[in-house]
PAKENU-634065 format. One line per field, with one value per residue: y, z, x of N, C-alpha, C, O, CB in turn; residue in three letters; chain; residue number from 1. Coordinates in nm, 3 decimals, decimal comma, always signed. Glycine has a CB too. Layout:
N
n_north	c(Y ...);
n_up	c(Z ...);
n_east	c(X ...);
ca_north	c(Y ...);
ca_up	c(Z ...);
ca_east	c(X ...);
c_north	c(Y ...);
c_up	c(Z ...);
c_east	c(X ...);
o_north	c(Y ...);
o_up	c(Z ...);
o_east	c(X ...);
cb_north	c(Y ...);
cb_up	c(Z ...);
cb_east	c(X ...);
rest	c(ALA ...);
kette	c(A ...);
nr	c(NUM ...);
***
This chain:
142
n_north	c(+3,790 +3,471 +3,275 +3,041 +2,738 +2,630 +2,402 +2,096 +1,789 +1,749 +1,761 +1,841 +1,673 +1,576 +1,476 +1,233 +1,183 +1,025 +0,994 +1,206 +1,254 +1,021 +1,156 +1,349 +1,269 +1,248 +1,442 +1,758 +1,980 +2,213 +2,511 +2,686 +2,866 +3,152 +3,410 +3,678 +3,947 +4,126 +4,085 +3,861 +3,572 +3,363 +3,097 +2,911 +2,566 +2,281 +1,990 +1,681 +1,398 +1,239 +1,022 +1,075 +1,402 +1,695 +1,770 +2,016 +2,223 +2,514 +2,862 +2,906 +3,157 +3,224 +3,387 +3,208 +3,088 +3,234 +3,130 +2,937 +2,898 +2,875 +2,851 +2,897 +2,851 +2,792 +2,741 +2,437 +2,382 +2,167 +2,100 +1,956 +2,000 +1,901 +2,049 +1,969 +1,769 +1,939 +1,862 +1,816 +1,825 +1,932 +1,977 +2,078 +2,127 +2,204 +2,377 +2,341 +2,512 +2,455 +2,422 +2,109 +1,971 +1,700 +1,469 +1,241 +1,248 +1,445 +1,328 +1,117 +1,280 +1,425 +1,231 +1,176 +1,115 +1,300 +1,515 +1,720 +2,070 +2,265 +2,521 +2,685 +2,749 +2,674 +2,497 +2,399 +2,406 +2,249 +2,166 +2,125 +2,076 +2,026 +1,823 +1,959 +1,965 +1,842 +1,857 +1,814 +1,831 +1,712 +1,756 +1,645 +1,514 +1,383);
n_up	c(+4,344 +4,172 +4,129 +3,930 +4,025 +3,976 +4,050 +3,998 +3,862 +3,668 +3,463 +3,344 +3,118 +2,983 +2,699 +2,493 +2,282 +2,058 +2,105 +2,015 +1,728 +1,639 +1,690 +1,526 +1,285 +1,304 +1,195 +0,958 +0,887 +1,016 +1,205 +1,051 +1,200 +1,166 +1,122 +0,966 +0,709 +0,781 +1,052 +1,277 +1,165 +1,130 +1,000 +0,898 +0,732 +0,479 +0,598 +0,574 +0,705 +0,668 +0,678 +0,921 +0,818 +0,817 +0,573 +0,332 +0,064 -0,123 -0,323 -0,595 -0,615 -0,411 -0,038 +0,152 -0,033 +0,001 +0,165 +0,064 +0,001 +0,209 +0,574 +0,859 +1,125 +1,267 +1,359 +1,413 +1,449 +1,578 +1,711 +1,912 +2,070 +2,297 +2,361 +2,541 +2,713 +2,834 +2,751 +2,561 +2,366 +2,219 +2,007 +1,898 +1,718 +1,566 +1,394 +1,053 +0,772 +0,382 +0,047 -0,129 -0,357 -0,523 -0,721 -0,669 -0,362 -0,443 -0,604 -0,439 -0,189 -0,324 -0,399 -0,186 +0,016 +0,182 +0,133 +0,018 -0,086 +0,085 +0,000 -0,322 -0,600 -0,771 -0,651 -0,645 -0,532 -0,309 +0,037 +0,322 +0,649 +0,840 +1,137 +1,407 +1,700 +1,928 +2,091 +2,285 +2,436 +2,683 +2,758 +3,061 +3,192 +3,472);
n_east	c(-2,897 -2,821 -2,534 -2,419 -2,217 -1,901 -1,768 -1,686 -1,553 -1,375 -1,104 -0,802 -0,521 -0,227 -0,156 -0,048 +0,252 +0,176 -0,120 -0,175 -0,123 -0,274 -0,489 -0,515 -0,562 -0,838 -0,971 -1,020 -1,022 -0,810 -0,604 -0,394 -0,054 +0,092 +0,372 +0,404 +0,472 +0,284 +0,215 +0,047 -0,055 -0,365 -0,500 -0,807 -0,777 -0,819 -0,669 -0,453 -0,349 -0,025 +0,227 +0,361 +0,351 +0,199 -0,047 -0,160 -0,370 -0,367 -0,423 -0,247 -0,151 -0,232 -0,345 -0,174 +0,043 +0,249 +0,389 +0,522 +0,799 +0,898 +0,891 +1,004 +0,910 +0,636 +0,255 +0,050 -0,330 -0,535 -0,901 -1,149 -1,453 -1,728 -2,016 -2,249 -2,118 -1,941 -1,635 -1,344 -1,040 -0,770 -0,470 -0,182 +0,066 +0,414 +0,618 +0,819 +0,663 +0,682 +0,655 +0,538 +0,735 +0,858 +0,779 +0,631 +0,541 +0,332 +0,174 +0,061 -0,042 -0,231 -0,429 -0,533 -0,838 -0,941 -0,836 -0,934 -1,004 -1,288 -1,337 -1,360 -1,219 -0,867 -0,658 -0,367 -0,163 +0,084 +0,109 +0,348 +0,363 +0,652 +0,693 +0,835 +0,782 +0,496 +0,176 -0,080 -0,380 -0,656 -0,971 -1,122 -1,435 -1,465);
ca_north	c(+3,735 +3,380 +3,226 +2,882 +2,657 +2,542 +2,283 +1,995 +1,699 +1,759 +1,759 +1,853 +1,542 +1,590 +1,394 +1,109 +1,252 +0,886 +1,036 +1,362 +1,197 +0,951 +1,288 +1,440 +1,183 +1,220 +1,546 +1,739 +2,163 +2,281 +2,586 +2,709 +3,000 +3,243 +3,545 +3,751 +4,084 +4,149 +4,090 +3,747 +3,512 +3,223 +3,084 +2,786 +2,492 +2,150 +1,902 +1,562 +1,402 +1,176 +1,025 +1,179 +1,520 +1,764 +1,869 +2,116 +2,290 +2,652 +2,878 +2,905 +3,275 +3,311 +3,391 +3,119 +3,087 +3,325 +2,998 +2,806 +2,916 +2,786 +2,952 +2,782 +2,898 +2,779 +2,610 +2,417 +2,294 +2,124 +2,080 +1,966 +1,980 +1,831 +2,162 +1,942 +1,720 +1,994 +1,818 +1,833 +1,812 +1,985 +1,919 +2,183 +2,110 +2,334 +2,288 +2,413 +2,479 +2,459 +2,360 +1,996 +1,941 +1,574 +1,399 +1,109 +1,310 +1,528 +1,232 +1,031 +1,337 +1,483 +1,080 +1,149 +1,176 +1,362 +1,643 +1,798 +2,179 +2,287 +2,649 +2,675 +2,803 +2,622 +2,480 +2,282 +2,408 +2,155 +2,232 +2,059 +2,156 +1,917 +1,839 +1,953 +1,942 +1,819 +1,822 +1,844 +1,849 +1,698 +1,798 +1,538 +1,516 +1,350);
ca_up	c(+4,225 +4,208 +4,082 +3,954 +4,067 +3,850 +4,110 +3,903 +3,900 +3,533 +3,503 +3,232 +3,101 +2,872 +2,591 +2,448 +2,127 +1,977 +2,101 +1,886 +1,620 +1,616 +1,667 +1,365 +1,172 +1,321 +1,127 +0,821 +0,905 +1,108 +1,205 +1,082 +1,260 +1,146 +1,163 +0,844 +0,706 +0,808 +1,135 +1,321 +1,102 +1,209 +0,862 +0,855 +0,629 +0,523 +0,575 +0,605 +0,814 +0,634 +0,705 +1,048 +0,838 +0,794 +0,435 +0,288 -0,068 -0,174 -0,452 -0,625 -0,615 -0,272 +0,076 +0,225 -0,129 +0,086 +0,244 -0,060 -0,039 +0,344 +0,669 +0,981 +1,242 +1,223 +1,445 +1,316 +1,531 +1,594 +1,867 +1,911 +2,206 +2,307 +2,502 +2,657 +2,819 +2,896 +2,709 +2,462 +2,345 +2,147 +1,945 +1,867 +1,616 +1,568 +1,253 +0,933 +0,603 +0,288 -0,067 -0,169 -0,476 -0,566 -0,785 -0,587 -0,293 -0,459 -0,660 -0,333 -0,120 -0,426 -0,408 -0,009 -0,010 +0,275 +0,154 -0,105 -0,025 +0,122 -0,045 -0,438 -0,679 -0,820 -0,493 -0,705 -0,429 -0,162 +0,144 +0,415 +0,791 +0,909 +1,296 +1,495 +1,862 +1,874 +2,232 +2,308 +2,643 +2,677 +2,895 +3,120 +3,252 +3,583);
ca_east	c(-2,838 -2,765 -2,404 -2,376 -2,157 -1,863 -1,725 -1,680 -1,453 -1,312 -0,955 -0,735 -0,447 -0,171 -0,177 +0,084 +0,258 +0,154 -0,219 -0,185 -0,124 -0,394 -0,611 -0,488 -0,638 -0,978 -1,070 -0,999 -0,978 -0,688 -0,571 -0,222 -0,071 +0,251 +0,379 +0,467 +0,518 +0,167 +0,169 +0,064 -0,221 -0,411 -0,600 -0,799 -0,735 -0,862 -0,559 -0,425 -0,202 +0,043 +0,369 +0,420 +0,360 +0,040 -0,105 -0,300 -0,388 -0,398 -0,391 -0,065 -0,086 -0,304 -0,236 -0,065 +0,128 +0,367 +0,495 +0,577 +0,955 +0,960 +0,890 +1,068 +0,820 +0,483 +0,187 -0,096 -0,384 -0,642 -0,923 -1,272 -1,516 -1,853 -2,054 -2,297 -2,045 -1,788 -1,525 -1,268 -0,942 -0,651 -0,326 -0,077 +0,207 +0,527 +0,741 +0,833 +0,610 +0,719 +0,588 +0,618 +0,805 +0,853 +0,611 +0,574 +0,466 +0,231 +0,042 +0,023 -0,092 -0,364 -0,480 -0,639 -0,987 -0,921 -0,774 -1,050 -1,071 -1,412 -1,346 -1,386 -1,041 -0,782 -0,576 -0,261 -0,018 +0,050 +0,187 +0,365 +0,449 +0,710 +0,642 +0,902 +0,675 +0,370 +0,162 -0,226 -0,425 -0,806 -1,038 -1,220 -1,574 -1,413);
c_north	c(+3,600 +3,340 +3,117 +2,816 +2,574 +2,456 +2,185 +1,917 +1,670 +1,790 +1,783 +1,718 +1,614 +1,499 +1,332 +1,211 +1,116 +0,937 +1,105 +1,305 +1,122 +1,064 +1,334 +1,376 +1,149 +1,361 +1,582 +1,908 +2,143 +2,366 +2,629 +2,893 +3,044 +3,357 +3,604 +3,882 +4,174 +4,156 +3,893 +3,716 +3,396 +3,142 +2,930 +2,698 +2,374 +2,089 +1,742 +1,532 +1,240 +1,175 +1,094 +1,360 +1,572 +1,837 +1,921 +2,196 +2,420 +2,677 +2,895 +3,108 +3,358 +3,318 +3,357 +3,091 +3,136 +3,220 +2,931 +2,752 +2,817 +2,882 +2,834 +2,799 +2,897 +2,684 +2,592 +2,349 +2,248 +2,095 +1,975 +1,924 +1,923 +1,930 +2,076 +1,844 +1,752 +1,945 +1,811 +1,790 +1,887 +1,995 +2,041 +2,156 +2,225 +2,270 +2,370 +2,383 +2,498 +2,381 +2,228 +2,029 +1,797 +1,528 +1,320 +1,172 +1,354 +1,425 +1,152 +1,146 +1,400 +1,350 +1,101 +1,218 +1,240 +1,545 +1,719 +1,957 +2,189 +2,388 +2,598 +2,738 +2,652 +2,546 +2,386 +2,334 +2,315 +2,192 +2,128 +2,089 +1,988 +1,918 +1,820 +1,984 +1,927 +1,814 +1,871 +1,817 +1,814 +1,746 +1,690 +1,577 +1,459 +1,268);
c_up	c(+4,259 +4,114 +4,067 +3,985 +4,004 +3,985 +4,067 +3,935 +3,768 +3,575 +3,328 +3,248 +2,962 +2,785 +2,505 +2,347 +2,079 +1,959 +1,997 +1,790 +1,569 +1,619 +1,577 +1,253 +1,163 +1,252 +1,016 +0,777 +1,040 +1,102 +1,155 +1,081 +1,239 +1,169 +1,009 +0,869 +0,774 +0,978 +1,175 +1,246 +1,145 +1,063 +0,890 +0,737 +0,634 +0,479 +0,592 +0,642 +0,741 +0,658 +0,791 +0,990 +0,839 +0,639 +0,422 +0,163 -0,061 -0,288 -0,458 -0,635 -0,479 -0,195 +0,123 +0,100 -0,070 +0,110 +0,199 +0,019 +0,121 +0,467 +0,805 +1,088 +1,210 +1,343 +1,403 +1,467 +1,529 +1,702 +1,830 +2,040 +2,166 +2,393 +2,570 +2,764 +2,880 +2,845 +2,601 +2,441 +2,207 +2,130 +1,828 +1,792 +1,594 +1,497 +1,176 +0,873 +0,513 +0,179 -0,101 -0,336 -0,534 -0,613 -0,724 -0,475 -0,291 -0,532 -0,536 -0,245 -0,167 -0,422 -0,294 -0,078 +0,094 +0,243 +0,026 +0,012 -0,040 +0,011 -0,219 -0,486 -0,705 -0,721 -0,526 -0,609 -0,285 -0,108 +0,261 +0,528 +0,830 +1,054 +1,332 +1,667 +1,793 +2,065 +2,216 +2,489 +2,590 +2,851 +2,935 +3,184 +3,408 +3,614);
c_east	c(-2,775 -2,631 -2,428 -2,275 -2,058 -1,728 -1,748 -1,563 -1,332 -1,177 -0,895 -0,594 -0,384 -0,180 -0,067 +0,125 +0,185 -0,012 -0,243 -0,166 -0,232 -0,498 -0,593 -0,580 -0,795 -1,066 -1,020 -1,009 -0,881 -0,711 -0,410 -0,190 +0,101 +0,269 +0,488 +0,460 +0,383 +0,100 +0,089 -0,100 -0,195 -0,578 -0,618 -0,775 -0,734 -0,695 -0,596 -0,315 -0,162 +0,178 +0,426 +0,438 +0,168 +0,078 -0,166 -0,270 -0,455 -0,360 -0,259 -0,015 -0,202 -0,233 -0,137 +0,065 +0,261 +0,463 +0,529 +0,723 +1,003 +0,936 +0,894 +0,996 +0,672 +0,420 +0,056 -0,206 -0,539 -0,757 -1,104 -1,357 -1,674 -1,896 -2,136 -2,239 -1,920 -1,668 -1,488 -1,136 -0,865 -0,524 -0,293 +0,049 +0,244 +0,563 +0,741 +0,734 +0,696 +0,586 +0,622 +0,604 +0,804 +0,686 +0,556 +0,481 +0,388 +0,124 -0,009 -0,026 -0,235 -0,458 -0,592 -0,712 -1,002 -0,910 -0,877 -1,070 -1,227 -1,440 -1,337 -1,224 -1,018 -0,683 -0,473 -0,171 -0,015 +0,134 +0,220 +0,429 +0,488 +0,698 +0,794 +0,901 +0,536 +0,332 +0,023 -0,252 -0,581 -0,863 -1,153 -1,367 -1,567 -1,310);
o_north	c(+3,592 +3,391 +3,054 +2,892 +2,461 +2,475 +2,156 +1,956 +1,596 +1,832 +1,743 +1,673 +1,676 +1,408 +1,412 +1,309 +1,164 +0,935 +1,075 +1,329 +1,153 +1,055 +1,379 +1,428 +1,080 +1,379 +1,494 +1,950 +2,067 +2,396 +2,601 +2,990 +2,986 +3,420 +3,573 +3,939 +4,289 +4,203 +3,813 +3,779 +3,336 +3,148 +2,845 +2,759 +2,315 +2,119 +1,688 +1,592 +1,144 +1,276 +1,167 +1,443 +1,510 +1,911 +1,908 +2,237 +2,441 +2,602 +2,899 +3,164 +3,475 +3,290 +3,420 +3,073 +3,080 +3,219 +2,836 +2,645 +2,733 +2,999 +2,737 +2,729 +2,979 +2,594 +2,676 +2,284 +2,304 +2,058 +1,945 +1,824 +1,907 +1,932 +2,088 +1,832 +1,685 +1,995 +1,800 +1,697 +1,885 +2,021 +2,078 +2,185 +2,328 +2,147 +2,475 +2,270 +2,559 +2,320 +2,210 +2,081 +1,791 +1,538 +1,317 +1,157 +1,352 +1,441 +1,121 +1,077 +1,425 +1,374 +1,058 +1,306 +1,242 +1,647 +1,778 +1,966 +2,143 +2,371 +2,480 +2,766 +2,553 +2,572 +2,287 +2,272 +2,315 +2,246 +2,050 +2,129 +1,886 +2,032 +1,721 +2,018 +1,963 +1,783 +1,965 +1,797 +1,864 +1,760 +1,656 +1,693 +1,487 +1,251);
o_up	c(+4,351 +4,002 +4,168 +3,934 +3,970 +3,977 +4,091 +4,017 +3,771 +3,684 +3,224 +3,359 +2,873 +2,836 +2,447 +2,322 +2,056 +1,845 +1,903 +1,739 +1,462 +1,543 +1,528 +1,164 +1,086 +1,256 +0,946 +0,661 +1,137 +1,033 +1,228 +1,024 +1,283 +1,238 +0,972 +0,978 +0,813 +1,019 +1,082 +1,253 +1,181 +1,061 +0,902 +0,632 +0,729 +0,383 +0,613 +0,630 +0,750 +0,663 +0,768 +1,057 +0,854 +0,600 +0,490 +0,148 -0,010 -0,362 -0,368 -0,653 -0,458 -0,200 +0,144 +0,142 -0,094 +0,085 +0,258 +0,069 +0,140 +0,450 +0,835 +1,176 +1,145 +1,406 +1,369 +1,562 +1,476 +1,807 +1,717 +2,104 +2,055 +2,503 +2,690 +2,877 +2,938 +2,904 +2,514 +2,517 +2,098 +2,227 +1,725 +1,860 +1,592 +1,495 +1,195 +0,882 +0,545 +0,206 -0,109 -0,407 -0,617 -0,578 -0,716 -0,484 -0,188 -0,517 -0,537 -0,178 -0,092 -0,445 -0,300 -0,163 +0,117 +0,298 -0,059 +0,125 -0,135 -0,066 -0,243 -0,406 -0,683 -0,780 -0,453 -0,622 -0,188 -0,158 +0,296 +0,522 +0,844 +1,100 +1,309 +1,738 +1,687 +2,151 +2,139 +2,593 +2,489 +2,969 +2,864 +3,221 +3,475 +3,732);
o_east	c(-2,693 -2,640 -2,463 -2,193 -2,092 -1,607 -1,865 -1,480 -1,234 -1,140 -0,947 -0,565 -0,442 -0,245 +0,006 +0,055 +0,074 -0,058 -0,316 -0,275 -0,283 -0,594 -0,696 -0,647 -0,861 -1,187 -0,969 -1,004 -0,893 -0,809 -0,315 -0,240 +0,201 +0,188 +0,601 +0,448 +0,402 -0,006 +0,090 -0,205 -0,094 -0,701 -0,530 -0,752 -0,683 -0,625 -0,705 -0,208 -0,237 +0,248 +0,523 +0,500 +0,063 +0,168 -0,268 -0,155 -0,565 -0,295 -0,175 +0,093 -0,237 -0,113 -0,034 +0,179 +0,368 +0,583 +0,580 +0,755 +1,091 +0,969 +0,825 +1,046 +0,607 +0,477 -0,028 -0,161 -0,635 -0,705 -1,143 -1,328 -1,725 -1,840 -2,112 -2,288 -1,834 -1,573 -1,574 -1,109 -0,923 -0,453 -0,348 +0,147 +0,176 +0,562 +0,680 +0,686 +0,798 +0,482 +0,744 +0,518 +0,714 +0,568 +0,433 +0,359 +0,321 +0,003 -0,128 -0,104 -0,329 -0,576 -0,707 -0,705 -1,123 -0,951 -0,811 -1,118 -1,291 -1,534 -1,310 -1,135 -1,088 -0,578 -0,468 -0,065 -0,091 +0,232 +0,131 +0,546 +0,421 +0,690 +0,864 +0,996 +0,483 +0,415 +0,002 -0,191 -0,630 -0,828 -1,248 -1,384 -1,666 -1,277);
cb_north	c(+3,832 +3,291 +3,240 +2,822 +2,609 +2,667 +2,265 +2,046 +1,560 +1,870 +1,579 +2,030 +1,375 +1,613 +1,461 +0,915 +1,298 +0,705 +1,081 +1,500 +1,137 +0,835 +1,404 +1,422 +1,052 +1,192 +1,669 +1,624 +2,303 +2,283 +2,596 +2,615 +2,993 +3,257 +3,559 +3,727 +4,129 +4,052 +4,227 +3,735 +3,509 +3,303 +3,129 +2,764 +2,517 +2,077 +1,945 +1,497 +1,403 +1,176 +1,052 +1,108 +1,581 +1,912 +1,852 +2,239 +2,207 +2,749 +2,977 +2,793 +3,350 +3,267 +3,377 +2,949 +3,164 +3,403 +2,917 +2,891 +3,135 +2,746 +3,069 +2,799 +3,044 +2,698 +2,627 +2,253 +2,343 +2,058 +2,295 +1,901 +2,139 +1,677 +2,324 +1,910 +1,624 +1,962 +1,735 +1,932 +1,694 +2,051 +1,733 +2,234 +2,042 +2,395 +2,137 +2,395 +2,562 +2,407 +2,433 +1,834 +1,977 +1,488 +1,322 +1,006 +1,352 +1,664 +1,110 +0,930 +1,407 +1,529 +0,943 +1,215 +1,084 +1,288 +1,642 +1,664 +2,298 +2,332 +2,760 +2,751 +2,900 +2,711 +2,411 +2,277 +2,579 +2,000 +2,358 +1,981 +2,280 +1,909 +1,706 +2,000 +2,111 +1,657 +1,891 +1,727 +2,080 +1,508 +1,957 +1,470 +1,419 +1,319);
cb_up	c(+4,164 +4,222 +4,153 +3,876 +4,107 +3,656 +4,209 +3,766 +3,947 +3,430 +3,599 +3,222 +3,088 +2,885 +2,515 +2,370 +2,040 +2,081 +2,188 +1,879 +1,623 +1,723 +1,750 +1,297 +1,176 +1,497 +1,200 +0,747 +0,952 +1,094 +1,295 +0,920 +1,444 +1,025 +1,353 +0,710 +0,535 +0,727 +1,106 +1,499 +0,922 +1,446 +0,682 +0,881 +0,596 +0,428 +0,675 +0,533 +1,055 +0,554 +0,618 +1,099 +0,716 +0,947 +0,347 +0,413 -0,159 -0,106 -0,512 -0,851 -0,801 -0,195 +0,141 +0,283 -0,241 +0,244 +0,328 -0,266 -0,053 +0,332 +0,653 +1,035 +1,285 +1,052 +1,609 +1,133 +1,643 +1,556 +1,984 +1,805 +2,302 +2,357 +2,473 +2,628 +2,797 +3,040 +2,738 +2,448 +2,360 +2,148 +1,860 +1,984 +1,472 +1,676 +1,157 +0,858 +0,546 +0,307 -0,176 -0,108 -0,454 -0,444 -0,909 -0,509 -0,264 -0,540 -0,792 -0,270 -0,083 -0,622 -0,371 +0,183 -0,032 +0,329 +0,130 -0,139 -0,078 +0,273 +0,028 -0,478 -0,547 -0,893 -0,352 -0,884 -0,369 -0,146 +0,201 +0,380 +0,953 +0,877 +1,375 +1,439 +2,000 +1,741 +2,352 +2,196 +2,763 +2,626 +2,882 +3,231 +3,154 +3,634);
cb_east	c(-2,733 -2,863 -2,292 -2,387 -2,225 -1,783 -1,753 -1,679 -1,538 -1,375 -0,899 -0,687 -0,551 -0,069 -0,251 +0,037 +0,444 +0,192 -0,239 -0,072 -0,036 -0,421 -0,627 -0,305 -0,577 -1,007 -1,101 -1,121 -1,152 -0,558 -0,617 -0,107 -0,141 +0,305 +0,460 +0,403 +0,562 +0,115 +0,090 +0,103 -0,271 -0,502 -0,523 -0,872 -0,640 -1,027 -0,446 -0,450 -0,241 +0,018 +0,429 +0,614 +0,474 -0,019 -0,139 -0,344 -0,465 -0,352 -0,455 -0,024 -0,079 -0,417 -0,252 -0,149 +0,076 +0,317 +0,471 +0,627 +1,025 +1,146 +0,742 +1,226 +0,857 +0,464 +0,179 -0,063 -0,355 -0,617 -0,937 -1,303 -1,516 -1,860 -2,147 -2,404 -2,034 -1,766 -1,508 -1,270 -0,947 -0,652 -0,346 -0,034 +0,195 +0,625 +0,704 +0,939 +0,497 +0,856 +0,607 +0,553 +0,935 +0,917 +0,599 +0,708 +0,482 +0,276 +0,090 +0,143 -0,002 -0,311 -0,349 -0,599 -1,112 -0,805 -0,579 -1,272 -1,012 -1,430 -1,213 -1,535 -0,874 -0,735 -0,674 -0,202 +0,003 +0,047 +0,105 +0,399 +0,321 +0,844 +0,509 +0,963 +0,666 +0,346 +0,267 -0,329 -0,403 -0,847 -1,110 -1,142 -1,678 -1,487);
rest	c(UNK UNK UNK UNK UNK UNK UNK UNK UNK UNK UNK UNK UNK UNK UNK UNK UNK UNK UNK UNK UNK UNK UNK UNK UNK UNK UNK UNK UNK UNK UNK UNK UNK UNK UNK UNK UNK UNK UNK UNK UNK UNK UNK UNK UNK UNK UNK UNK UNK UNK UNK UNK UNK UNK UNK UNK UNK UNK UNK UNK UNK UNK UNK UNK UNK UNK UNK UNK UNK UNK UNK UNK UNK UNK UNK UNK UNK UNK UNK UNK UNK UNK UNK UNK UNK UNK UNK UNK UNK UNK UNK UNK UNK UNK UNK UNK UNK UNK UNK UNK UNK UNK UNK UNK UNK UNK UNK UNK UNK UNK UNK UNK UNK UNK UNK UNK UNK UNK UNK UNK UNK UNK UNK UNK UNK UNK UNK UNK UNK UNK UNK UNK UNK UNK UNK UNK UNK UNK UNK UNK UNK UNK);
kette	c(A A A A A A A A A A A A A A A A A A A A A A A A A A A A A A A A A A A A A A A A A A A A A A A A A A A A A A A A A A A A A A A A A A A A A A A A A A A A A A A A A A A A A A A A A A A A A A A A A A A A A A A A A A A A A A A A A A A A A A A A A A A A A A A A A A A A A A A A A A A A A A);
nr	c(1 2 3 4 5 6 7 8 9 10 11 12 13 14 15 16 17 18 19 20 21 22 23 24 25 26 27 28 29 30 31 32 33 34 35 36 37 38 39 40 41 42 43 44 45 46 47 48 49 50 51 52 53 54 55 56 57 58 59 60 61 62 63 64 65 66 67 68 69 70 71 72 73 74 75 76 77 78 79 80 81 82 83 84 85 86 87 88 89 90 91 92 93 94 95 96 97 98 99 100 101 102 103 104 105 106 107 108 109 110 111 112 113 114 115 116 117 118 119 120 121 122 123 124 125 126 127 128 129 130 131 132 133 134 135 136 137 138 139 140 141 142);
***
């Protein structure tokens, strides 16, 4: 039986916060991950990253709806790899959600062409996790 050989020169590198940020803005599904009455969920969700926060739209009486009111413990993330060149990278935000309220906010966040859910419904609830850590890690090819 032969074994291949994963001796390689790849290296893992933490990543600026100023980085993570600029990565946020390069896609358009996250992950955001809590822990409710239910036990610990991890639901994707198309966002956008404005004003040093992260957005995203659901129904007003679905799942995540739960989190309107506010939930102080939350992590959203993001990643994406390349398999044939072994490499990747991923950015982890910690912070609060809540529902935004203000008009201004919600006409200027419904405005991104960014933020159009993939999934079909009604999705007038916007949501915003304030970043309180943010930190990623890429993975190198050498």
């Amino acid at each position: 039986m032969t074994t291949e050989s994963y001796d390689r020169d790849g290296r893992i590198v933490e990543l600026t916060e100023d980085h993570c940020r600029e990565l946020l803005t390069t896609t358009t599904v996250g992950r955001i991950a809590f822990v409710d009455a239910e036990g610990q969920q991890l639901v994707p969700v198309n966002f956008t990253y404005l004003d040093d926060a992260i957005f995203f739209r659901t129904l007003a009486d679905g799942f995540l709806a739960g989190l309107a009111g506010g939930h102080d413990d939350v992590a959203f993330g993001v990643d994406h790899h390349e398999s044939m060149y072994r490499q990747g990278w991923n950015v982890t935000v910690r912070g609060r959600v809540e529902a935004v309220q203000d008009e201004a906010t919600l006409d200027r966040v419904l405005a991104h062409a960014r933020l159009r859910p993939w999934a079909g419904g009604e999705r007038t609830l916007v949501m915003r996790v304030t970043i309180a850590g943010i930190a990623g890690r890429q993975v190198l090819d050498h």
